[in-house]
N, C-alpha and C positions, 0 to 999 in steps of 0.2 A: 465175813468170817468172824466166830466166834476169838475169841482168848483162850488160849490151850487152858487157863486157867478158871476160868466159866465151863468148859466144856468136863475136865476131871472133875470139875464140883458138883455137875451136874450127875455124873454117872456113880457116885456114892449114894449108898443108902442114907435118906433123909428121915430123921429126926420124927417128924409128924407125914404120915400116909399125903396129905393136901398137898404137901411141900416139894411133890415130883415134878420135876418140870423136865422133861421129852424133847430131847433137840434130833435135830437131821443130823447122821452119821455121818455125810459128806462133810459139811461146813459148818455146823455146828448151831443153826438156826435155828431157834424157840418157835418163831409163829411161823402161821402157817404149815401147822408141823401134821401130813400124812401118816394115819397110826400102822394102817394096810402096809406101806410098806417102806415104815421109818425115815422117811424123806420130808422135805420141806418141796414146797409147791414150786420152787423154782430149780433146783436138782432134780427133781421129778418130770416136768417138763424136757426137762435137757434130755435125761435119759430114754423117755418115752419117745421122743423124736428120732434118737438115733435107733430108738430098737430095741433097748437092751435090757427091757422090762419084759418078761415074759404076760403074757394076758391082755396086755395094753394098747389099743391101736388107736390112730387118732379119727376121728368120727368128721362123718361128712352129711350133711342132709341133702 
């Protein structure tokens, strides 16, 4: 989990266009960061397993 304090800094308008850095809405996480649907690769998982992603299924060969 991010710092409530990294995460408000992050969702301000930055200074220089470069300077956006994109975190996961759940937890607050930079890398790994899913643009489709704002999540980070490990919230994303979570949520796709229970379900609760719409379009999302998990793939079997």
């Amino acid at each position: 989990m991010a710092k409530k304090s990294t995460v408000a800094r992050s969702k301000r308008v930055p200074k220089y266009k470069s300077r956006i850095v994109r975190r996961c809405f759940r937890c607050g996480r930079k890398r790994a960061y899913m643009k489709e649907f704002d999540l980070c690769r490990i919230c994303f998982r979570e949520l796709a397993n229970e379900g609760l992603l719409p379009g999302v299924r998990k793939s079997s060969w």
